[in-house]
MITORDREN-838059 format. One record per residue (C-alpha): residue in three letters; chain; x negated, y, z negated. Coordinates in steps of 0.2 Angstrom, whole numbers, plus 2048, in hexadecimal, padded with zeros to 3 digits. Layout:
BEGIN
<baro residu="ALA" chaine="A" px="X" py="Y" pz="Z"/>
...
END
This chain:
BEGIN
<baro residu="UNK" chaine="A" px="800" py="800" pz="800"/>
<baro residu="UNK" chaine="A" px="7F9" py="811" pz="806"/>
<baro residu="UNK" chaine="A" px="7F5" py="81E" pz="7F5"/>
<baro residu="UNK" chaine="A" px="801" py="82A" pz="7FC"/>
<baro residu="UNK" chaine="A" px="80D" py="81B" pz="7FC"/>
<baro residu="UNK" chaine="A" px="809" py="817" pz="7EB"/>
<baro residu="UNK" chaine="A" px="809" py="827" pz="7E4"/>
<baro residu="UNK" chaine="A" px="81B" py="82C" pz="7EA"/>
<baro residu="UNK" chaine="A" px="822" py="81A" pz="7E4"/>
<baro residu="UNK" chaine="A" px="81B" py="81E" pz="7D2"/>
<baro residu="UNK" chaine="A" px="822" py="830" pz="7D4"/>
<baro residu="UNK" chaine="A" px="832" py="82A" pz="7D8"/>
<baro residu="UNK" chaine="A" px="833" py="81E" pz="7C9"/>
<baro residu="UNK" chaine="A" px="82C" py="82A" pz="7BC"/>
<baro residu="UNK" chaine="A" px="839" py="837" pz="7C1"/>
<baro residu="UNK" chaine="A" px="848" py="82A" pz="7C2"/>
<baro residu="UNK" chaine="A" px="842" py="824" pz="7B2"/>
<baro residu="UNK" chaine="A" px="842" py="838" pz="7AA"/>
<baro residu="UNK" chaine="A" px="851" py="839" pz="7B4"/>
<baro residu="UNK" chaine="A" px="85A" py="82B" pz="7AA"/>
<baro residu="UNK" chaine="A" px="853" py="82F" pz="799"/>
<baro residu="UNK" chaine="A" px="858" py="840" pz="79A"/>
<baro residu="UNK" chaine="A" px="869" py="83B" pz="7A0"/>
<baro residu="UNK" chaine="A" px="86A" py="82B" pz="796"/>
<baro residu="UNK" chaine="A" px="865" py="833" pz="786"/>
<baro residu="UNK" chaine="A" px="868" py="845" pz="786"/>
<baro residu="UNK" chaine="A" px="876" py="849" pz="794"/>
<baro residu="UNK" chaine="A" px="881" py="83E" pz="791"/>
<baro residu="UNK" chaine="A" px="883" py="83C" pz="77C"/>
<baro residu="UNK" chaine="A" px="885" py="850" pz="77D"/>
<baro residu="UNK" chaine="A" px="891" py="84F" pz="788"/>
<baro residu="UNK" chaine="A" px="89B" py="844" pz="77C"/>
<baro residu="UNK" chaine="A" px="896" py="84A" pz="76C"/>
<baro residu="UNK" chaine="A" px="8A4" py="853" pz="764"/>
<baro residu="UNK" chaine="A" px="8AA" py="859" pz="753"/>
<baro residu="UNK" chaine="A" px="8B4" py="86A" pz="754"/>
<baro residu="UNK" chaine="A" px="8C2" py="863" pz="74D"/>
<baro residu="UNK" chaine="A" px="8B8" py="85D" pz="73D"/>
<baro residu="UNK" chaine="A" px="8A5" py="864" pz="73F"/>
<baro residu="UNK" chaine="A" px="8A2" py="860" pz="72D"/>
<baro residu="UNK" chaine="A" px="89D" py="84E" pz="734"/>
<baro residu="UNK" chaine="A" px="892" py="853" pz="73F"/>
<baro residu="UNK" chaine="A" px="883" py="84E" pz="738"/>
<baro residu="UNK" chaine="A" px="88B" py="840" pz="72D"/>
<baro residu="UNK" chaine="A" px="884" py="82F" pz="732"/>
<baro residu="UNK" chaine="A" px="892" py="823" pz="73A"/>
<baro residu="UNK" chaine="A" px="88C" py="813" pz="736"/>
<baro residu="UNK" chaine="A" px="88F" py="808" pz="724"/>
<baro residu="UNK" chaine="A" px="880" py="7FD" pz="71C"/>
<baro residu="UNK" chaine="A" px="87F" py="7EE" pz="712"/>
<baro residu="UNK" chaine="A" px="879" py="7EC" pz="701"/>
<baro residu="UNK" chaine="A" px="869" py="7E8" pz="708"/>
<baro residu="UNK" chaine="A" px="868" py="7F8" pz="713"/>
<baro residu="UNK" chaine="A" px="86D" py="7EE" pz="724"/>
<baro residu="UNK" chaine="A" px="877" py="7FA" pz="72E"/>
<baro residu="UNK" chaine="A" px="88B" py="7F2" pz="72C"/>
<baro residu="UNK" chaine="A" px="89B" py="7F5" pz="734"/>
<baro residu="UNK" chaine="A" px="89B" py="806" pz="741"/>
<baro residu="UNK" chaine="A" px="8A8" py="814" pz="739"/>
<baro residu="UNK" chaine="A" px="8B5" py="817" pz="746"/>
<baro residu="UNK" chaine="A" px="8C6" py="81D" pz="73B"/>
<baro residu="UNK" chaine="A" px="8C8" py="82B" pz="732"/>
<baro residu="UNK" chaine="A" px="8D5" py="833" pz="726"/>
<baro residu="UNK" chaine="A" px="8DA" py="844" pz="721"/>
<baro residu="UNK" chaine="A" px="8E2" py="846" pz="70F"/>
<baro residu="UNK" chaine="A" px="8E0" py="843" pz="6FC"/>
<baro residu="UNK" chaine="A" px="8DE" py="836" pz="6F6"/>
<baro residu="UNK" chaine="A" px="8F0" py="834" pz="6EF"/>
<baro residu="UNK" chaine="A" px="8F4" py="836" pz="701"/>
<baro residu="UNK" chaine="A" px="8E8" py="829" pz="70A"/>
<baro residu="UNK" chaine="A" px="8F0" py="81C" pz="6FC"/>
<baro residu="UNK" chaine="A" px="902" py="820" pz="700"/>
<baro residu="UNK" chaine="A" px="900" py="820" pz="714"/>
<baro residu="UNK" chaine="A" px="8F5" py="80E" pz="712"/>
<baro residu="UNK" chaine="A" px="905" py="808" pz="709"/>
<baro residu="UNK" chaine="A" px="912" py="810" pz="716"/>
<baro residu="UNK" chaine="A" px="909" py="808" pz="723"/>
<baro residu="UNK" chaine="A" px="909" py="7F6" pz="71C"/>
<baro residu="UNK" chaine="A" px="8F6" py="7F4" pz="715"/>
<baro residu="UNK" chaine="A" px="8F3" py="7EC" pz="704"/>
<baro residu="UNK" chaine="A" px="8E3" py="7F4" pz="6FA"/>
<baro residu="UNK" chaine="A" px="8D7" py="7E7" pz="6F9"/>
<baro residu="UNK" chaine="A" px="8D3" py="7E0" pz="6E5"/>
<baro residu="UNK" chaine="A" px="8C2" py="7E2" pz="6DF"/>
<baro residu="UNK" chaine="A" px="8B7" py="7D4" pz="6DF"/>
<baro residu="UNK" chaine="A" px="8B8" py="7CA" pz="6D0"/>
<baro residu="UNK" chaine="A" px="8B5" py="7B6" pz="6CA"/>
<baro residu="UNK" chaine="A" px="8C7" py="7B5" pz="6CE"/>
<baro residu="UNK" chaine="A" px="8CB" py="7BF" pz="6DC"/>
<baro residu="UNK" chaine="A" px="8BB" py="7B5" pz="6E4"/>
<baro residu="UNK" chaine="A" px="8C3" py="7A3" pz="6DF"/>
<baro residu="UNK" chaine="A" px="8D3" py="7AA" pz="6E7"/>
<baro residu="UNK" chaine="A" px="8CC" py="7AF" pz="6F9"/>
<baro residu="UNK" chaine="A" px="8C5" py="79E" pz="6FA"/>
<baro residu="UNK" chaine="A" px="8D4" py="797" pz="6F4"/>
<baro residu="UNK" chaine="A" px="8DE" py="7A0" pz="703"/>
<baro residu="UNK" chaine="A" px="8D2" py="79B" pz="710"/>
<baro residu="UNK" chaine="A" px="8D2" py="78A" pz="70B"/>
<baro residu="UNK" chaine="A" px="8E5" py="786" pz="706"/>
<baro residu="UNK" chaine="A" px="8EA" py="793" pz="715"/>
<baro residu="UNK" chaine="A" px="8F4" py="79E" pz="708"/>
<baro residu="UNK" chaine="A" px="8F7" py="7AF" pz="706"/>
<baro residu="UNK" chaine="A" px="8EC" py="7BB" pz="6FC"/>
<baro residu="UNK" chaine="A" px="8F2" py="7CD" pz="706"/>
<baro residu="UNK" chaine="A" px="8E6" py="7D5" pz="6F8"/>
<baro residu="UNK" chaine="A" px="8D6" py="7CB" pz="6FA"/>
<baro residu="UNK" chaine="A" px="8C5" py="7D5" pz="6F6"/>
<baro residu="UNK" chaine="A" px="8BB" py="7DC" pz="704"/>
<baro residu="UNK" chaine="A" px="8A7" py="7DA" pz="702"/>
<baro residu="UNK" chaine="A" px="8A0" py="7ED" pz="6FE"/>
<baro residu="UNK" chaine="A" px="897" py="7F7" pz="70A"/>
<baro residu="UNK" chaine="A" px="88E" py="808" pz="708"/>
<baro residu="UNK" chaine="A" px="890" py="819" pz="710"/>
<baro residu="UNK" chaine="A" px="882" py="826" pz="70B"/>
<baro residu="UNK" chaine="A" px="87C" py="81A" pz="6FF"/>
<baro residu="UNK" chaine="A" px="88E" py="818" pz="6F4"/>
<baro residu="UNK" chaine="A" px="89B" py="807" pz="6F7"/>
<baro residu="UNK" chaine="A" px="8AB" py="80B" pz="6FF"/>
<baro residu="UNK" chaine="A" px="8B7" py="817" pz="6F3"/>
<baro residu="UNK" chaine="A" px="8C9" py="80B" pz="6FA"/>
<baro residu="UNK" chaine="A" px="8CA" py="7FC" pz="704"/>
<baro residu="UNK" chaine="A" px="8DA" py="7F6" pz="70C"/>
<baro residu="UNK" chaine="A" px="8DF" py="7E7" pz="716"/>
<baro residu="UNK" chaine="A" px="8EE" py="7E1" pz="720"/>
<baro residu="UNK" chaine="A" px="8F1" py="7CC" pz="722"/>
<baro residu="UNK" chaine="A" px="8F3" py="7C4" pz="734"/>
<baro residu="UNK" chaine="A" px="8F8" py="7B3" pz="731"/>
<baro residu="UNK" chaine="A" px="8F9" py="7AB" pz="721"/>
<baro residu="UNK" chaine="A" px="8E8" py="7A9" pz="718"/>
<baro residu="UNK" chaine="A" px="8DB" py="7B6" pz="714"/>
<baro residu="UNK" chaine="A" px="8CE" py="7AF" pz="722"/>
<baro residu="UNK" chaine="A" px="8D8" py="7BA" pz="72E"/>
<baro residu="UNK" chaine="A" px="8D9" py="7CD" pz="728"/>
<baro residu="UNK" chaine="A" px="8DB" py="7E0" pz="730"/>
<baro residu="UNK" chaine="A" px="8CF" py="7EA" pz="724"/>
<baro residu="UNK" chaine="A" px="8C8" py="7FB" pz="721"/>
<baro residu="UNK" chaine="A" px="8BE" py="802" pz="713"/>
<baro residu="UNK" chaine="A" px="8BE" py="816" pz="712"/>
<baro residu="UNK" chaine="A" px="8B1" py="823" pz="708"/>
<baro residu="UNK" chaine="A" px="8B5" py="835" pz="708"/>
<baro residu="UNK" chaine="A" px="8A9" py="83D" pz="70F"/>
<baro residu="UNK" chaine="A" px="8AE" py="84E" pz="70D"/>
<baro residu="UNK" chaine="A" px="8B8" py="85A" pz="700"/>
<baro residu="UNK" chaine="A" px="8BE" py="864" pz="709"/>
<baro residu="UNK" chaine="A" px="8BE" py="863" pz="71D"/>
<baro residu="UNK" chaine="A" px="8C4" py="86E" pz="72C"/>
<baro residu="UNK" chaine="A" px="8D5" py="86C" pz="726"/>
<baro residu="UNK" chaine="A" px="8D2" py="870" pz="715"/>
<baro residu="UNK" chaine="A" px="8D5" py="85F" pz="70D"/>
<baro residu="UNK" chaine="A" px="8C9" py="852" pz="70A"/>
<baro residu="UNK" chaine="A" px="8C3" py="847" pz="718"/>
<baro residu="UNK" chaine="A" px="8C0" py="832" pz="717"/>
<baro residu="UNK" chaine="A" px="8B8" py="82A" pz="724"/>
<baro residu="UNK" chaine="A" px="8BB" py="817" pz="725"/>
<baro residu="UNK" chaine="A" px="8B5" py="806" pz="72E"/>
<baro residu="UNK" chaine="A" px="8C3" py="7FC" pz="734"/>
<baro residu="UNK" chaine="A" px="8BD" py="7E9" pz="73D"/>
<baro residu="UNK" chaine="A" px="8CA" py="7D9" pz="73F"/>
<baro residu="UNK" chaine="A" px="8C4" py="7C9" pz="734"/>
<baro residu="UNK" chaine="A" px="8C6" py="7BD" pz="740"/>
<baro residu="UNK" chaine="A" px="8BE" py="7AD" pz="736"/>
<baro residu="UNK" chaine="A" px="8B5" py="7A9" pz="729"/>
<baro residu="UNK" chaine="A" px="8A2" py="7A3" pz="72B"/>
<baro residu="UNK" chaine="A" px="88F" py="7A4" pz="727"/>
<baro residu="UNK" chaine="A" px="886" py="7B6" pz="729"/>
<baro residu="UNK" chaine="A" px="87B" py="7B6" pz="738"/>
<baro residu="UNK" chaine="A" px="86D" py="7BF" pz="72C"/>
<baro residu="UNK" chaine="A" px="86F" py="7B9" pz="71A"/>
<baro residu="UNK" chaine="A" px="878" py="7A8" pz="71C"/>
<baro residu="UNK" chaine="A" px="884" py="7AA" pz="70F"/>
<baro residu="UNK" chaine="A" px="897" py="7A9" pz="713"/>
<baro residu="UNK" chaine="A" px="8A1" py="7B7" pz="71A"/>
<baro residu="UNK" chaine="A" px="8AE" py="7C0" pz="726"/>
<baro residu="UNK" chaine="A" px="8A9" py="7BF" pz="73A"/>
<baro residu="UNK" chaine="A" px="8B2" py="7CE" pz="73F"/>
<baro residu="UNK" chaine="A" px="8BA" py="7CF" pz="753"/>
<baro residu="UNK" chaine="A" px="8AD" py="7DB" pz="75D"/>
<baro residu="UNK" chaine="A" px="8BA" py="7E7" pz="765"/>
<baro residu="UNK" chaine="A" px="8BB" py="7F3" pz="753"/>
<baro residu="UNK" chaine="A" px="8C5" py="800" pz="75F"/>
<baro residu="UNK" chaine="A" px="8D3" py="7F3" pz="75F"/>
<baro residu="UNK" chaine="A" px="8D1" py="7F4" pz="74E"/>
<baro residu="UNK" chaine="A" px="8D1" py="808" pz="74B"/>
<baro residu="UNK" chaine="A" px="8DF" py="80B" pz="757"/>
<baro residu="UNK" chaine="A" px="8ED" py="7FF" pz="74E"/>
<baro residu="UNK" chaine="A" px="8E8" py="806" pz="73E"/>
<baro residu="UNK" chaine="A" px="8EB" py="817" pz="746"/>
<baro residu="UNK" chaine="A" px="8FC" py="810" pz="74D"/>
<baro residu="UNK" chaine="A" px="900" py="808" pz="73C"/>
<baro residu="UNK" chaine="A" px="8FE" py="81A" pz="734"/>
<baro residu="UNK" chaine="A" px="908" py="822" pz="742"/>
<baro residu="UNK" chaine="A" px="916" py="813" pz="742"/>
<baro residu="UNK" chaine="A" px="917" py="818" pz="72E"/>
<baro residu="UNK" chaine="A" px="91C" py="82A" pz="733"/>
<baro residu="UNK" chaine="A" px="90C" py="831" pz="729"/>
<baro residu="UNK" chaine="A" px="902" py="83A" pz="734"/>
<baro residu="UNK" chaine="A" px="903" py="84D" pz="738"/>
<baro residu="UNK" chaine="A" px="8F4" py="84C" pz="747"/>
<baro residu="UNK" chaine="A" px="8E8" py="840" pz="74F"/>
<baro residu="UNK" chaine="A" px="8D8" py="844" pz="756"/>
<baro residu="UNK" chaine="A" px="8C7" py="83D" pz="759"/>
<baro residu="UNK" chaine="A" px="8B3" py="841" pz="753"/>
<baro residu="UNK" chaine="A" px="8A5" py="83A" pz="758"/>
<baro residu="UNK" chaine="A" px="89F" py="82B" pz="751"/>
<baro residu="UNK" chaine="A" px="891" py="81F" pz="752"/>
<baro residu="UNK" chaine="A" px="894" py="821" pz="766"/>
<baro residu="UNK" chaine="A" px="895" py="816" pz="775"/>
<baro residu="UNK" chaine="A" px="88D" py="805" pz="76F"/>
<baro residu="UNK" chaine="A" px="88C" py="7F3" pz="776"/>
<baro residu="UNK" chaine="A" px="888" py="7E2" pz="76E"/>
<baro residu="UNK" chaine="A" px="884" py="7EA" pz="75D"/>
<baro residu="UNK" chaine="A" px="884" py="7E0" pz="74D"/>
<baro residu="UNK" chaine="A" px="88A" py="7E5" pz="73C"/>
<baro residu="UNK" chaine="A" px="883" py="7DF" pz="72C"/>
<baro residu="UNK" chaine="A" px="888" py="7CE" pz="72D"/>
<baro residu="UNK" chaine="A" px="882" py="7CA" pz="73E"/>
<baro residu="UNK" chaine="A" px="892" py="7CB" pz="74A"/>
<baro residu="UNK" chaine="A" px="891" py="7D5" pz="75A"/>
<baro residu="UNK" chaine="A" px="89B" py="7E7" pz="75E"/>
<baro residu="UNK" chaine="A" px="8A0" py="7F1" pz="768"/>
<baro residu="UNK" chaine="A" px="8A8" py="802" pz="769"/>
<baro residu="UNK" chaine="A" px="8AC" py="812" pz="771"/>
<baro residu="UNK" chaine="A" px="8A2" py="81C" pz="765"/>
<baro residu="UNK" chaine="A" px="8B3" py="825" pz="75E"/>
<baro residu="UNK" chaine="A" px="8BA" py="827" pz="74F"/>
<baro residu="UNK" chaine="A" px="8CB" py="82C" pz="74F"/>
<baro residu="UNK" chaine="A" px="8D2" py="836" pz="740"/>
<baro residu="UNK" chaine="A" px="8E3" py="839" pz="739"/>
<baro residu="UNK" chaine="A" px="8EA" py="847" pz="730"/>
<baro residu="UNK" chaine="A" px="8F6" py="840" pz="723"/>
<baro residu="UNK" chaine="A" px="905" py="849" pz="71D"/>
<baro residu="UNK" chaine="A" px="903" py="850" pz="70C"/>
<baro residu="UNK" chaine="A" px="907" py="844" pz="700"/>
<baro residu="UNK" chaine="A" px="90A" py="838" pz="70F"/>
<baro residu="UNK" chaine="A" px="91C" py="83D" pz="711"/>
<baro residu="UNK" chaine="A" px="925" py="836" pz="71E"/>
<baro residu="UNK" chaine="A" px="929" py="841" pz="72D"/>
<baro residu="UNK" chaine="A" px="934" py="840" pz="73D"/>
<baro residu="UNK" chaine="A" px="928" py="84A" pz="747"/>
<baro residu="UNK" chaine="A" px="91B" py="842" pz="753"/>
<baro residu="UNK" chaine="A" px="90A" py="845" pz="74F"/>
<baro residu="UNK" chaine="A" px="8FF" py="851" pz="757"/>
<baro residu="UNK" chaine="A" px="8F0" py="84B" pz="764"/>
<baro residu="UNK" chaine="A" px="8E4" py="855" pz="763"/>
<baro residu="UNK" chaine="A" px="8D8" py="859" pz="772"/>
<baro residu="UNK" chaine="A" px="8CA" py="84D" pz="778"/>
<baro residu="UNK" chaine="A" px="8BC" py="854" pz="783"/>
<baro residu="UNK" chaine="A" px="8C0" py="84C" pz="795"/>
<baro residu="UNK" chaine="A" px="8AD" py="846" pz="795"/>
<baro residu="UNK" chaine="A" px="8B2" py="83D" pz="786"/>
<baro residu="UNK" chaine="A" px="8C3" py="835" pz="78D"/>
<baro residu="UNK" chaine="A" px="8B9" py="830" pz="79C"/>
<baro residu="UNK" chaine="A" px="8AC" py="827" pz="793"/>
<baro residu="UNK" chaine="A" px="8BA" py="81F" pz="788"/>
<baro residu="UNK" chaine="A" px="8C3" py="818" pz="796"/>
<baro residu="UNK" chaine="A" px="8B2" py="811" pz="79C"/>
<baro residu="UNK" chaine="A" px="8AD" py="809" pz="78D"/>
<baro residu="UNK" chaine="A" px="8BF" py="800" pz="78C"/>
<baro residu="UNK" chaine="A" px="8BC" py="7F8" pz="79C"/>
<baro residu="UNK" chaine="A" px="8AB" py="7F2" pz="797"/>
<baro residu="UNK" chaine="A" px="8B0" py="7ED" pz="787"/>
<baro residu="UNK" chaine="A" px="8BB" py="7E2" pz="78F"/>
<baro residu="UNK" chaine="A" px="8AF" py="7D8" pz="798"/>
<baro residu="UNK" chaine="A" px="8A3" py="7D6" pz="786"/>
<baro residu="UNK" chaine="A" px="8B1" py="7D0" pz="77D"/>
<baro residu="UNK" chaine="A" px="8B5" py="7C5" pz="788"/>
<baro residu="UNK" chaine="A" px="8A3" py="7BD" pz="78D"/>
<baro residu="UNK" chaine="A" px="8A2" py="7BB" pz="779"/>
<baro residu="UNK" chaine="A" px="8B3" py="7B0" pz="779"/>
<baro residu="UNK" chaine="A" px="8BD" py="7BC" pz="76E"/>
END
């Protein structure tokens, strides 16, 4: 190959490589970035960790409310808050799992935001026994938010068995991978209880595929949390809620990331 050749051929790679990176890694998460309806997250981290410190389940909900109200709308949408974990809530969950009966107020395991377990945890049955659960835990992250009210952000996931941790061997939840699934019916649970006053989304952890949380078990998401403003004192109200706007960048990449997500879940079986 002649040096002139040559030389353009590694010009031409270097400034597709820039080009990439620079779209890839600086463009692109700008153009999806957003938190003007709640910019008091903007520089919270999105993402929960183990015990151990292992980065855990992606936030993706988030609530708007005391926490009075969060309790109330949990209840009016039909999820149970989780027991703490005891001797005998422990011997109960196995119990469930393995006699297929119903504990709609089985323990979650903790996690940690900003170094602190999770202030509630709520669950929703599908199916009989515990091995099957909706489940969020929430922290509030702030006091007083855009909105004036405190803010809770939350991870919501879909137990879908129950199994050995990919990294510490020891029994657990496998959650499904697509947590949007998740988020969005919790959404819809709140908005079915006639709780909500507006819905809109923040960024999150962003666009990700084939991520694990802290027991191992492949994600994936849009990157978006979506937050609901609850009615003071989580009356119940006739009038539909309020969307709030979404940068079209962001509903553009949303509707892409649906698609792909699609095909993850199902070359993973689920």
């Amino acid at each position: 190959m002649k040096r002139s050749v040559r030389r353009t051929v590694i010009l031409t790679a270097a400034v597709s490589a820039l080009l990439y990176g620079a779209i890839a890694y600086i463009i692109l998460p700008a153009a999806w970035t957003h938190h003007e309806h709640q910019p008091g997250l903007a520089n919270k981290p999105m993402v929960t960790r183990t015990k151990q410190g292992i980065p855990g389940d992606a936030l993706n909900v988030g609530l708007v409310g005391d926490r009075t109200d969060v309790i109330r709308a949990m209840h009016e949408a039909g999820w149970y808050p989780a027991d703490p974990i005891t001797m005998k809530s422990s011997i109960e969950i196995v119990g469930s799992v393995l006699l297929d009966r119903p504990y709609k107020d089985a323990p979650v395991s903790p996690l940690y935001y900003d170094g602190r377990v999770e202030d509630l945890a709520f669950e929703k049955p599908d199916g009989r026994s515990a091995d099957r659960r909706h489940h969020v835990r929430f922290w509030q992250v702030l006091n007083r938010g855009q909105e004036g009210r405190p803010v809770w952000l939350g991870s919501v996931t879909f137990d879908r068995g129950v199994g050995i941790s990919h990294y510490t061997g020891q029994v657990t939840h496998h959650i499904s991978p697509d947590i949007d699934k998740e988020r969005d019916g919790l959404i819809d649970d709140l908005k079915a209880a006639h709780v909500v006053e507006a819905i809109y989304q923040v960024t999150g952890i962003g666009p990700t595929l084939l991520a694990r949380n802290g027991e191992g078990d492949r994600y994936w998401t849009d990157g978006e949390i979506w937050i609901a403003r609850l009615t003071p004192g989580a009356k119940k109200t006739d009038v539909a809620p309020q969307v709030l706007d979404t940068p079209q960048a962001v509903q553009w990449k949303d509707a892409v990331m649906q698609q792909i997500g699609g095909a993850v879940s199902s070359a993973l079986g689920n």
